[in-house]
N, C-alpha and C positions, 0 to 999 in steps of 0.2 A: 655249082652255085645257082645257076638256071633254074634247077630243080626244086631248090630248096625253097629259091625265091616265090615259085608257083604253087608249094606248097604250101607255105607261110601264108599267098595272097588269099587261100582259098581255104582255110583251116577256119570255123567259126571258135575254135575253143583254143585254149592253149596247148601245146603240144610238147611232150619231152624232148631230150634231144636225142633218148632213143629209140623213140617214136619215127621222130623227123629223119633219122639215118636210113632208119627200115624204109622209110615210105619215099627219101630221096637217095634210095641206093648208094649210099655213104657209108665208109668204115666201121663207123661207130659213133657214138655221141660225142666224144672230144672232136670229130672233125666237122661234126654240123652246129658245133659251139664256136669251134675259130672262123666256119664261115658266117654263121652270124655277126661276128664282132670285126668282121671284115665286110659285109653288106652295111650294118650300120656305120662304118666309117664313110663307102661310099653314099649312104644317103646322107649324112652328114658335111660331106664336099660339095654335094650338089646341093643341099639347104631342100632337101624332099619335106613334105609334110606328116610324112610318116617315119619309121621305124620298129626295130624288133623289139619287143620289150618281154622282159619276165615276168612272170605273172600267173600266179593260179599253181606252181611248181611247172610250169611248161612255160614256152615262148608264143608270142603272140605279136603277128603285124599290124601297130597298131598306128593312130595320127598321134601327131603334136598337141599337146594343151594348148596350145596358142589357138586352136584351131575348132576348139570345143565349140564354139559359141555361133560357127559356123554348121557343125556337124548336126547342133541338136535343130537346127530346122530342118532337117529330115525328117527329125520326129521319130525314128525307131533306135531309140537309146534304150539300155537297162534302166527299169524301173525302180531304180533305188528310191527315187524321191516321192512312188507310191506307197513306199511305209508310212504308215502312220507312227507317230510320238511312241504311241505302246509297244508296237511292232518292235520300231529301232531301240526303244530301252531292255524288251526281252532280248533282242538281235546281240545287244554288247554286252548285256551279261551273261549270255552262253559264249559269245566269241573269247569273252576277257578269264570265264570260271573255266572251262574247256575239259574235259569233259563234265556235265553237271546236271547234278537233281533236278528235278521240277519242281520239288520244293525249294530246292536251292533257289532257286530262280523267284519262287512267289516269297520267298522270306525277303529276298535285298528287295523286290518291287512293291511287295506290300498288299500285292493282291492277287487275283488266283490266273493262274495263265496257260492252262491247259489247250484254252480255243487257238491265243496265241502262238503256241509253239506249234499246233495243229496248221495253222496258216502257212508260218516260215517255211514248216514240214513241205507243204504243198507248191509253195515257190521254189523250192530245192533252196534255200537258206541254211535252214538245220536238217538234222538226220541222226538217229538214232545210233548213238554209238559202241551200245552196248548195254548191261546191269550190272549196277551196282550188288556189291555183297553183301550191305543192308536189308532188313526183314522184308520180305516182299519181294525183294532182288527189282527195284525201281530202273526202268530205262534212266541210263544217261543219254545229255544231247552234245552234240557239237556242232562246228558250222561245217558246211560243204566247199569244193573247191567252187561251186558257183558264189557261193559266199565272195572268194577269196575273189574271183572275174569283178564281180560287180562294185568291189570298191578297191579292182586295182592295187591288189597286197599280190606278192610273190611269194609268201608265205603266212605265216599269224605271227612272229616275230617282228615284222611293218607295223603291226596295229599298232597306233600310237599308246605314247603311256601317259601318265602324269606330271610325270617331269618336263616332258614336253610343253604341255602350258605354263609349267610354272616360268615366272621371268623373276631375273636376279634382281640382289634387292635393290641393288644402284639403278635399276628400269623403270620404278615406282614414280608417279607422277607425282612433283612434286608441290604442284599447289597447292597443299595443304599446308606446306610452312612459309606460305607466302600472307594467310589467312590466322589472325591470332586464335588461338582455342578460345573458349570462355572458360578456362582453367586458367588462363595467363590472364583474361582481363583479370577475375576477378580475385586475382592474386593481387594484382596490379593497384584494380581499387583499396586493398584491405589496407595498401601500406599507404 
C-alpha cells in the first residue's frame, strides 16, 4: 500500500491500475483498485485534504474542492480559464460531436476554425483521430486524455448533457403569476 501511495504522490498524470500494479509491484489491477478504495477510506477517517480520484481513465492523487481556492495561489493550475470564448465553443463541439469534421465544426459555430482547432491541437486538447470516408478522406478530431485531466471527467460519459440544466417545471420561478399580464388587464378592462 506504501508503494502505491508513493506512486500515486508522485504520478503527475493519471495512472491505470495496470499501470499502477506494474510499477507498485502488485498482482494486478483489481488489487491496486481495492487498495485505493481502502487509502481513500483512510484519508477519509483522518479528514486528509487529498484523495484518489479517477480521472482521465487512470487515477490520480488529487485535493479536495474545498480546498481549490487555497491551491490556485500557487498559481500553477491547468490553464483551462486561458481559453478563450472561441476556443471553449470549438473545444465542446469536438468533445460533444466526437469524433468530427472541421466542417462539422465550422457549420454548428458559423465560422471557419481551422486556426482554432490548430491551437487546441497544440495544447494537447484535440488530436486527430483519424479520416473520414467522405471525398477527400477529411481528418476527424476528438479530444485527448488531457482534455479529459483538465476538466476533471474520468471519461466523456461525465460531460454534462442537457438535461442536466434543464430544472422541472414546478422549479420555475414564480413571480410572474404574482404580476397580472396585460392580457388579463385588458381583458379585465373590456368587460
Amino acid at each position: 500500500m506504501q508503494r502505491l501511495e508513493a506512486i500515486l504522490f508522485l504520478a503527475r498524470e493519471p495512472l491505470s491500475s495496470r499501470k499502477l500494479a506494474q510499477l507498485a509491484n502488485l498482482a494486478d489491477g483489481t488489487e491496486a483498485r481495492t487498495l485505493i478504495r481502502f487509502l481513500n477510506r483512510l484519508y477519509d477517517a483522518a479528514h486528509r485534504a487529498f484523495r484518489v480520484e479517477q480521472s482521465a481513465g487512470g487515477f490520480q492523487l488529487m485535493t479536495r474542492p474545498k480546498f481549490a481556492d487555497w491551491i490556485r495561489r500557487l498559481g500553477n493550475q491547468p490553464v483551462a480559464s486561458g481559453l478563450s470564448s472561441p476556443a471553449m465553443e470549438t473545444l465542446a463541439v469536438v468533445a460533444y460531436r466526437q469524433p468530427v469534421l472541421r466542417a462539422d465544426v465550422e457549420a454548428i459555430r458559423g465560422v471557419n476554425c481551422g486556426e482554432m482547432l490548430r491551437q487546441l491541437m497544440d495544447r494537447d486538447l484535440v488530436k486527430i483521430s483519424g479520416r473520414s470516408e467522405e471525398l477527400g478522406r477529411p481528418y476527424l478530431y476528438s479530444t485527448t486524455r488531457s482534455f479529459l485531466r483538465m476538466f476533471g471527467l474520468r471519461n466523456l460519459d461525465d460531460l454534462p448533457r442537457a438535461d442536466d440544466f434543464r430544472r422541472p417545471i414546478g422549479d420555475w420561478n414564480t413571480d410572474e403569476t404574482k404580476t397580472p399580464s396585460t392580457e388579463s388587464t385588458a381583458e379585465g378592462r373590456a368587460e
